[in-house]
N, C-alpha and C positions, 0 to 999 in steps of 0.2 A: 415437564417443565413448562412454566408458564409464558406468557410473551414479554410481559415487564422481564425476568429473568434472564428471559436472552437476549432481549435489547440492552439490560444492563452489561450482562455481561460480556458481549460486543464492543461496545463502547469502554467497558475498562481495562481489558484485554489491547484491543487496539491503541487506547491512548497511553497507555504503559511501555508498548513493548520497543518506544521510540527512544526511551533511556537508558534502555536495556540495548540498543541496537551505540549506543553513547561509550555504553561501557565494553561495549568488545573495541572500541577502536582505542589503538594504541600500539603494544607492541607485537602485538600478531600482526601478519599483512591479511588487506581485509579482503582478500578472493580467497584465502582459507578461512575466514571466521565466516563467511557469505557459504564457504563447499561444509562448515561444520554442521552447520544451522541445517541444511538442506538434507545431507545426507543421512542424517539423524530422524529430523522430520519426517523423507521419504521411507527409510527403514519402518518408520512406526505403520506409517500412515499402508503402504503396501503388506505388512504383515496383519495389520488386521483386517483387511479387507480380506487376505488370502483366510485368517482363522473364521468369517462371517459367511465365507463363499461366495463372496461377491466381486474377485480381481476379475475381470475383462480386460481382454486387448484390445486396443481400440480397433475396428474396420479399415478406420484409416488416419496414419500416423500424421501428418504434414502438419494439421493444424495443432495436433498434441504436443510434436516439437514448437512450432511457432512461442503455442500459450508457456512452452515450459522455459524457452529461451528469453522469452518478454518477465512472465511475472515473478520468477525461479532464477534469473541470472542477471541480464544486465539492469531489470529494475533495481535488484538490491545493490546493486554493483554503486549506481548513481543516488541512491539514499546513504549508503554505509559512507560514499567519498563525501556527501552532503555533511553528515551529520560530524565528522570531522575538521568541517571549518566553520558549521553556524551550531547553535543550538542546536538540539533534537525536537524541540517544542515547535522550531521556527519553521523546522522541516515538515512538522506532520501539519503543520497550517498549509503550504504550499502544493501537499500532498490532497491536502482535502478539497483541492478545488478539482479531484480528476476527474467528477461528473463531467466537467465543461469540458476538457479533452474528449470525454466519450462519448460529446454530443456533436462535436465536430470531426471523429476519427469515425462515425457511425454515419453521417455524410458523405466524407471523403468514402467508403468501404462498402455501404450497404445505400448509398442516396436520400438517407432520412433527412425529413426537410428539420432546419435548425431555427430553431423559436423564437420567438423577442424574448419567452423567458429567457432563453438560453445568452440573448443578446445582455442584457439586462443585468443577470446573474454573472456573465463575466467582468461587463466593465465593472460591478459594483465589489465583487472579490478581489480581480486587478489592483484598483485602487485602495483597497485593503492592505494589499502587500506591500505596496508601496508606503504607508504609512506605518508599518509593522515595520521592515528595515529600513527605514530614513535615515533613523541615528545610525545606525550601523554604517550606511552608505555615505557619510558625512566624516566619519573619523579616518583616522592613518590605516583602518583594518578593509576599508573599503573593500580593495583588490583580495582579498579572502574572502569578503562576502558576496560580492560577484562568481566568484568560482564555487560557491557553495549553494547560491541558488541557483547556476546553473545545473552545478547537480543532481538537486533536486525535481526541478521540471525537467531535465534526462529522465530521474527514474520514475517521473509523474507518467512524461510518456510512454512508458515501457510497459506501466500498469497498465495505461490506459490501450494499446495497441495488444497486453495480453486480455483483458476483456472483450478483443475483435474477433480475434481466436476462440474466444471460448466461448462468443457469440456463434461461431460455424461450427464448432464444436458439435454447439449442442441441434443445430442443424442438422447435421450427419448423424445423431443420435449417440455421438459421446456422452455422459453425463458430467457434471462439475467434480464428482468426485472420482471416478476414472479418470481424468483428464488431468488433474492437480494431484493423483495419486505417483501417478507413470510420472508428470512434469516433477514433480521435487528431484523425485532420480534422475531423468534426463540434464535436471538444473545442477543437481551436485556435481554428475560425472563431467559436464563442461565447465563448471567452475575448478573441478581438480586439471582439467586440461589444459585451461587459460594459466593456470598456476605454474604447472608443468614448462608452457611453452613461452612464458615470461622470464621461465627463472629464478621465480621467488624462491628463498627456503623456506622449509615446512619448521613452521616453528610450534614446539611442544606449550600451547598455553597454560602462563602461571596465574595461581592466586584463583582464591573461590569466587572473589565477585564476574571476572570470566567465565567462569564455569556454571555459576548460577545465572549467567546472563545467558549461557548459552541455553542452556536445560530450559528456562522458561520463554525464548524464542522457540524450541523446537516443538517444544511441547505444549504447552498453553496457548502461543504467538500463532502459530502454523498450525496444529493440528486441534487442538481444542477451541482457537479464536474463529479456524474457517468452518468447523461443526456447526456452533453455534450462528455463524452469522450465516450458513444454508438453511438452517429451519427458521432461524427469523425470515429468511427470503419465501421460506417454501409457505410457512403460515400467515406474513401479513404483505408478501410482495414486495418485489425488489425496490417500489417507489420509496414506500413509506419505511422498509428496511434500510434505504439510504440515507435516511434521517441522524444513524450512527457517527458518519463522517460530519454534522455540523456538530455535536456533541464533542467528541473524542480531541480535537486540538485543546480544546479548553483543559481535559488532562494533561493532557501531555505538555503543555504550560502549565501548571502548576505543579507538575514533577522538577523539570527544567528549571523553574524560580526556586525550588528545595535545592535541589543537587548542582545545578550547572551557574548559578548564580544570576540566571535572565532577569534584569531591572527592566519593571513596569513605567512606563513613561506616556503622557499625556498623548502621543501619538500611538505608543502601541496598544494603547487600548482603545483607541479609535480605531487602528489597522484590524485590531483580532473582531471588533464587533460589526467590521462591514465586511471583513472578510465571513464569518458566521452569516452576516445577512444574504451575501449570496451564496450562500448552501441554503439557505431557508427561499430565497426567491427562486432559484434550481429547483425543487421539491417539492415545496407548500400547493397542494391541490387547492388551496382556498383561494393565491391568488391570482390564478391563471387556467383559462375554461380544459379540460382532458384535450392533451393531442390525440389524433386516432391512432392506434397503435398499428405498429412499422415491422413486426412478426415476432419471434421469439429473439430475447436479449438475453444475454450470460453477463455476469459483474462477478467474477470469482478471484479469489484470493483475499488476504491479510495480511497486516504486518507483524 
């Protein structure tokens, strides 16, 4: 496979599977539609590693739990409660700012010094989103859209803090996919046990568009979208492999404008293109000199 192919296909995978994560909310509770996804996922993902002979156990489990309870549980936990009070388009914009969490949770964790890009890059995305929900923030829906972007940047962090993990992960000589193999399973069996011990009932899901929503998170979302976006890492590096995340909102908005009925508005497309501009001032080697590098980095998982 070529690189165009799997940058494509990254990017359309990931910007997709935000409407798909749309359509399981409803009448399932979403800590089973989040234990479906996962346990499905981690079956695939653990069975073929066992048919290639390559399962390992990890050396050492702490940060395999961490990554699996960050990227595998309550991230999706705080995207699935997001994406049922704003868009799903609205969510993978807020989602695509998690470079700058990573830049500032890789400070806070490992002391890497944080850059004017970094500076730069966030207040110019910041005030992206701010202009992206304006109108939202100005009608009777307000108070839903507050609690939906707070969910959101919940489960921004969550990504962003399972990337810390799978930075020491990969310190300790875990690999990304040993680590996301074992995490899907650790992520299901505490999503069946938050479920458990909340009380929910286990509701049998109806209708094929949940089923097909499930089937292509589990399987194209999670195990064929993180495939691919490791060897784009592993062939042209994780900088310029991050380039996916300024791409992929722009899908996942024009999915949302089809299906969810998202009207484009003189600020929101003022908000989507400064919000893009800082993923491109984040990333763009052109315009800002190499920082030195700060030792090995992990950025693993997908939506």
């Amino acid at each position: 496979m070529n690189t165009f192919f799997l940058f494509a296909a990254t990017v359309l995978i990931w910007g997709t599977t935000w409407i798909a994560i749309a359509a399981q909310v409803g009448d399932v509770p979403l800590l089973q539609s989040i234990f479906l996804r996962f346990a499905l996922a981690g079956l695939i993902m653990l069975a073929g590693l066992v048919a290639m002979g390559r399962l390992h156990r990890p050396a050492q489990w702490r940060f395999v739990i961490a990554q699996a309870l960050c990227l595998f549980c309550f991230n999706f936990i705080g995207l699935y409660n997001a994406a049922a009070l704003i868009p799903s388009g609205l969510v993978s914009v807020v989602f695509s700012l998690a470079s700058i969490f990573n830049a500032v949770n890789a400070r806070i964790f490992f002391g890497d010094r944080i850059t004017q890009r970094t500076i730069w890059a966030g207040a110019i995305g910041a005030t992206g989103l701010v202009l992206l929900f304006r109108d939202d923030l100005t009608d009777g829906a307000s108070l839903q859209t507050l609690r939906g972007i707070g969910w959101a940047v919940f489960g921004t962090m969550m990504f962003s803090l399972g990337n810390m993990a799978s930075r020491r992960n990969s310190r300790l000589g875990v690999t990304p996919v040993t680590a996301n193999a074992w995490g899907m399973g650790i992520g299901a069996l505490t999503l069946l046990a938050l479920t458990l011990l909340t009380g929910q009932p286990m509701v049998w899901p109806q209708g094929t568009a949940y089923w097909s929503a499930l089937l292509y998170l589990a399987l194209i979302g999670s195990v064929v979208g993180f495939t691919t976006y490791l060897l784009l890492v592993a062939r042209i590096g994780s900088a310029r492999a991050g380039y996916a995340t300024v791409v992929f909102p722009v899908v996942a908005l024009m999915l949302s404008t089809l299906y969810e009925g998202f009207l484009w508005t003189p600020a929101a497309v003022a908000g989507l293109g400064l919000t893009l501009l800082g993923n491109i001032v984040m990333f763009s080697p052109r315009l800002w000199p190499p920082a030195a590098p700060a030792g090995p980095s992990g950025h693993a998982g997908n939506r």
